[in-house]
C-alpha positions, -999 to +999 in steps of 0.1 A: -779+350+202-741+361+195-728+386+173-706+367+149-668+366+154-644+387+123-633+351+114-669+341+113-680+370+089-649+364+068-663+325+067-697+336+058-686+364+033-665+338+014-696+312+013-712+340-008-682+347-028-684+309-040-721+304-042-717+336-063-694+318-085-711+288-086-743+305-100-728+319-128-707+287-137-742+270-135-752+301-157-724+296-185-728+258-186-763+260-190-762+290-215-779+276-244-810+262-222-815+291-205-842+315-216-836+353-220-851+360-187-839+333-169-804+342-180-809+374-166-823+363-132-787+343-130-774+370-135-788+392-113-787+366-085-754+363-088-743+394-086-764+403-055-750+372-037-715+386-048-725+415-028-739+399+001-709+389+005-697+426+007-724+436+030-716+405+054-679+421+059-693+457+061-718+445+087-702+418+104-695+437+140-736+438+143-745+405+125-763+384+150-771+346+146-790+318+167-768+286+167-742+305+152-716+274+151-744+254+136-756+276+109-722+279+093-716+244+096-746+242+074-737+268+054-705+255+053-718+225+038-740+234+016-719+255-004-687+229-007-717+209-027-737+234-046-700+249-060-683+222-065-714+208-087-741+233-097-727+233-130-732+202-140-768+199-131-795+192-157-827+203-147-828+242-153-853+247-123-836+232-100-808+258-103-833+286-104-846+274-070-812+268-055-801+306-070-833+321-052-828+298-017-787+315-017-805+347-024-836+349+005-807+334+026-781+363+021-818+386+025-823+372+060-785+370+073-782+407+064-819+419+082-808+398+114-834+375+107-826+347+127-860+323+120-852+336+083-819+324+083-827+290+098-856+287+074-835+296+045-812+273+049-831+246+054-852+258+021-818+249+002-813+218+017-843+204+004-838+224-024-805+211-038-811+176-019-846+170-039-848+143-066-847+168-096-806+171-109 
């Protein structure tokens, strides 16, 4: 395992930045199909993953990763996609899931759980590459 470099937590805390932004542009173009409490859970997702993002920088000199280089390659990715399109998706649950796979993701990067964070990620792979749009 290796503690991730500054550039490395500035990489990752950026991924969250976006996935943060791309939740709630998934939020706003999906407004009027949203229930109350789903619209809320957006919310609340996104502004958690905005924070993870905060907590990555904070805690980035004890941040520890397996396959460290492969991981944010995934990450990497992953979140080029999901911001770039989440908005435009049409099936409602399908955001929900990928809002909740960015969130147990940002959970297990910021409780140094490595088998979390590999699960996790792959969890949003499946999860954003599944059928469903």
């Amino acid at each position: 395992m290796a503690n991730l470099t500054s550039e490395q937590a500035n990489q990752l805390s950026d991924n969250f930045y976006y996935l943060g932004l791309a939740i709630g542009d998934f939020r706003y173009e999906n407004w009027d199909k949203l229930s109350y409490d789903e619209n809320k859970e957006l919310s609340e997702t996104q502004n958690i993953l905005l924070q993870t993002g905060e907590d990555i920088l904070a805690f980035s000199t004890t941040l520890i990763m397996d396959e460290v280089i492969d991981s944010l390659a995934k990450i990497n990715m992953i979140t080029g996609e999901i911001k770039g399109t989440i908005k435009d998706l049409n099936n409602i649950q399908k955001g929900l899931n990928i809002a909740a796979g960015l969130l147990t993701l940002g959970v297990s990067i910021l409780n140094r759980d490595t088998k979390g964070i590999g699960n996790s990620i792959k969890d949003i792979f499946e999860a954003w590459k599944s059928p469903l749009d």
